[in-house]
N, C-alpha and C positions, 0 to 999 in steps of 0.2 A: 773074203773082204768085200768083194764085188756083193754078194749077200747083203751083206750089213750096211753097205753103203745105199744098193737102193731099199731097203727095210726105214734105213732114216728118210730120206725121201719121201716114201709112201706116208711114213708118220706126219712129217712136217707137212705134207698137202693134206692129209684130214682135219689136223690142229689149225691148218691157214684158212680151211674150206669150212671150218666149226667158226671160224674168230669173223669171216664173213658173213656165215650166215646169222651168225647174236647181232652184229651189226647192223644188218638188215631190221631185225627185230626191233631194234630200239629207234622211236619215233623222233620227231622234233615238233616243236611248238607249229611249224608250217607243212608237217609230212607226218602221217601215220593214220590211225583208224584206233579208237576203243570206245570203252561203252562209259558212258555216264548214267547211274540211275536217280530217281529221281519219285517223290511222292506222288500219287494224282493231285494230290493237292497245289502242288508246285509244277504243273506240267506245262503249263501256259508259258512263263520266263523263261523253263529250263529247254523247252523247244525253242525259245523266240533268240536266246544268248547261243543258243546251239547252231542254229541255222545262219545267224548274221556271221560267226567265228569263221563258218564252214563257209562260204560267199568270199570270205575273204580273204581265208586261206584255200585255194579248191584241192591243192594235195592230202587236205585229212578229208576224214571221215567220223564223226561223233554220232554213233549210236545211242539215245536217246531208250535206256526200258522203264517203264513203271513201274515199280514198286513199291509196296508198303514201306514206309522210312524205318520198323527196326527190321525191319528182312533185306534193304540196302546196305545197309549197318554191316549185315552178317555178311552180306557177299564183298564190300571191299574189304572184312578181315581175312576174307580166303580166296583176294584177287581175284575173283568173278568182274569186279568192275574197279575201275580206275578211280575215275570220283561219282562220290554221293554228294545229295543234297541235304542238309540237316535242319531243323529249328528247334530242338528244344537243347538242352542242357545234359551232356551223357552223364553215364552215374559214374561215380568212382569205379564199379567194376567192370563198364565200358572203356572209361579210360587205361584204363590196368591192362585189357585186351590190347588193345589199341596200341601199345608201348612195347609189350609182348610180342603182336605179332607184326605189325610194321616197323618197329624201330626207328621211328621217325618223331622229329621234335613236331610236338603239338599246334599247329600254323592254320587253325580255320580261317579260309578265304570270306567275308561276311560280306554279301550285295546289296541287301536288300530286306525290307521290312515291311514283312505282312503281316496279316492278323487272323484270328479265328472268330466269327461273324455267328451270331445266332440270329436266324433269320426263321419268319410267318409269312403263312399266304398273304397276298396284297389287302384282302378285306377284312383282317384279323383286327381287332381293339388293338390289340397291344401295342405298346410305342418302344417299352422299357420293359429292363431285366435286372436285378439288384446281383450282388454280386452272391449273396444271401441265398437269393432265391434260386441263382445257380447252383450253388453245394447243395442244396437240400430237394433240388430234383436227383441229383446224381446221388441220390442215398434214398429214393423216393421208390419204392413198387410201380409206381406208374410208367417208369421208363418215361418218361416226356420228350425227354432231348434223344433226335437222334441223330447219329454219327453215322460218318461215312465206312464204318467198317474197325474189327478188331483190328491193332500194330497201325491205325494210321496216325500219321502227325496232328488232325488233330484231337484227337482221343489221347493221346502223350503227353501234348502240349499242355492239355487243360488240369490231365491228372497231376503233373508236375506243380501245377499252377495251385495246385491246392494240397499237395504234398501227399498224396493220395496214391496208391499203387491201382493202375487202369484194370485190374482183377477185383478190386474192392468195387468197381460205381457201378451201376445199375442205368442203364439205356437202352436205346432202343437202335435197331442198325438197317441202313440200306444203304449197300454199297454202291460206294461214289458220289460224291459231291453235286454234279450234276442232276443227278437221282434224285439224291435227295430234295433237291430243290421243283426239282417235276413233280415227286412225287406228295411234295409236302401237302398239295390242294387236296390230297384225299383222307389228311391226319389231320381236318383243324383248330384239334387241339393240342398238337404237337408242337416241339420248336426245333426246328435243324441248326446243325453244327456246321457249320461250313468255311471253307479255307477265301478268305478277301480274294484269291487272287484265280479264282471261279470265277470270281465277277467283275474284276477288276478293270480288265483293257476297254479303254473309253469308246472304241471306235469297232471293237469287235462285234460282229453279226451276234455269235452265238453267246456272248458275254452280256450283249443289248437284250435280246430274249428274256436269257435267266431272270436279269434286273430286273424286268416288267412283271415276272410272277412274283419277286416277293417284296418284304419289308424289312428290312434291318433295324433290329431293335437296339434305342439305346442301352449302354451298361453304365447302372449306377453304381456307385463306390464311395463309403464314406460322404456321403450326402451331395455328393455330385455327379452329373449325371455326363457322359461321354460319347459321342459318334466315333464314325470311322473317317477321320479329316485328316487329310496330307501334316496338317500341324499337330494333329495328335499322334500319327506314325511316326513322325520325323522327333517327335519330343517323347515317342513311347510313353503318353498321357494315357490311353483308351491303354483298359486293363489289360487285354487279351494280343497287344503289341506282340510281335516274335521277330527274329533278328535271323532272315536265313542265309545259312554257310554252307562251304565247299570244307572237303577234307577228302583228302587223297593217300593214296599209297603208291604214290608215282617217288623212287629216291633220285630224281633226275629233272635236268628242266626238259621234259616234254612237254606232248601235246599236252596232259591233263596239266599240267602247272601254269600251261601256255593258256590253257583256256581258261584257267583260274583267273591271272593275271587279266586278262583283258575283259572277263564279268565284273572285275575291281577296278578297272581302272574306266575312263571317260566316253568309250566309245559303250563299254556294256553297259555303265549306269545311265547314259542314253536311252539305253533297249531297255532296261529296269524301269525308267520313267515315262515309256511310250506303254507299260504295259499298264499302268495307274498303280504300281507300287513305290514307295517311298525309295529311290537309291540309299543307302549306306555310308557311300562315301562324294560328300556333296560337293559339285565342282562350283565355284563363284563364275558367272558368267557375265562381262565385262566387255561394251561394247564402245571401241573409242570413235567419238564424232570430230570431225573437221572441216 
């Protein structure tokens, strides 16, 4: 009897020492540590909404990795990472994954709206790009455009954008956005592919740089011709608009839902509009005189 009585005992303290330690494990919006990944394309916002969160909570920890956005894809379906950054549109059998293997109702967190920027050296003719003249370099032997690399967002974006599987176009590649932007003075007849938000933060050192080496070409469409202007982000006018989101495999409000929630809500769309991209979710600001 004496046996059996401490046998429960010893059970009940590993089951109490197990239900402590899971407890441990599971974070909160203001305490814990995981990984967020994240495009290069999109590295700029997702460190700057990362770093203000963490200042403001200092009990987490959000690990910021870069990856190509469908190799993010594949590590939050096998909880490698907490949340991804998305922009384009998954296909049906992304979402089918998705439902399979998180079991979670479909909830993309949406911040912010950037764009994919073709851009020439600063001394180039060119002003403009038709939208024409886009599909038919991306079917062209010449490679003309080039991308920052195979699986990246914007290589996805565009092929979506023209209903195109990114195995069908024909380009040219130097990885990384910044690169390409360096490197573009030595192709001048190339045109790079690049993510708005490379360039975008108005007061950054390394974002003033890049600006100085190139030119952003308008996009004509339908006999009208487009920039890349706050009013055309915000009204997703300029053709190559993308709308970027959060999706998570967190079934709980932790850290990643907690960090979801405040990139959407007024304090992140702040940091979204100190970066020079378009917020998402627009707050009226109302200033009473007396």
């Amino acid at each position: 009897m004496k046996k059996i009585f401490l046998l429960l005992i010893a059970v009940f303290a590993i089951v109490y020492s197990c239900s402590k330690e899971k407890q441990k494990e599971i974070d909160t919006p203001n305490k814990g540590e995981i990984t967020i990944e994240a495009d290069e394309s999109f590295k700029s916002v997702t460190e700057a909404l990362s770093e203000r969160y963490m200042a403001l909570n200092p009990g987490t920890k959000i690990n910021v990795v870069i990856k190509k956005e469908d190799l993010g894809l594949l590590d939050l379906l096998d909880r490698k990472a907490r949340v991804v950054v998305m922009s384009r549109e998954l296909s049906a059998k992304e979402k089918a994954a998705y439902d399979q293997k998180i079991d979670l109702p479909w909830q993309p967190g949406k911040f912010a709206a950037d764009a994919v920027l073709f851009v020439v050296p600063k001394d180039s003719p060119l002003e403009s790009i038709s939208m024409e003249e886009i599909y038919n370099e991306l079917n062209s032997d010449n490679k003309r455009l080039i991308f920052d690399g195979v699986n990246s967002s914007n290589l996805n974006f565009i092929a979506q954008k023209f209903q195109k599987d990114p195995a069908d176009l024909k380009f040219s590649i130097i990885n990384g956005n910044e690169n390409v932007v360096e490197q573009l003075k030595n192709y001048p007849n190339k045109i790079g592919v690049i993510s708005y938000n490379t360039i975008s933060r108005p007061f950054g050192k390394e974002a003033e740089k890049l600006r100085s080496e190139l030119k952003i070409l308008k996009v004509i469409k339908n006999n009208k011709t487009y920039g890349v202007t706050n009013d055309n982000l915000k009204n997703m006018t300029y053709p190559f608009t993308r709308v970027l989101y959060f999706i998570t495999n967190e079934p709980y409000y932790g850290l990643g839902n907690g960090f979801i929630r405040f990139s959407c809500q007024q304090l992140g769309q702040i940091i979204v509009e100190k970066e020079g991209l378009q917020p998402y979710n627009i707050f009226k600001r109302e200033v009473q005189m007396r």
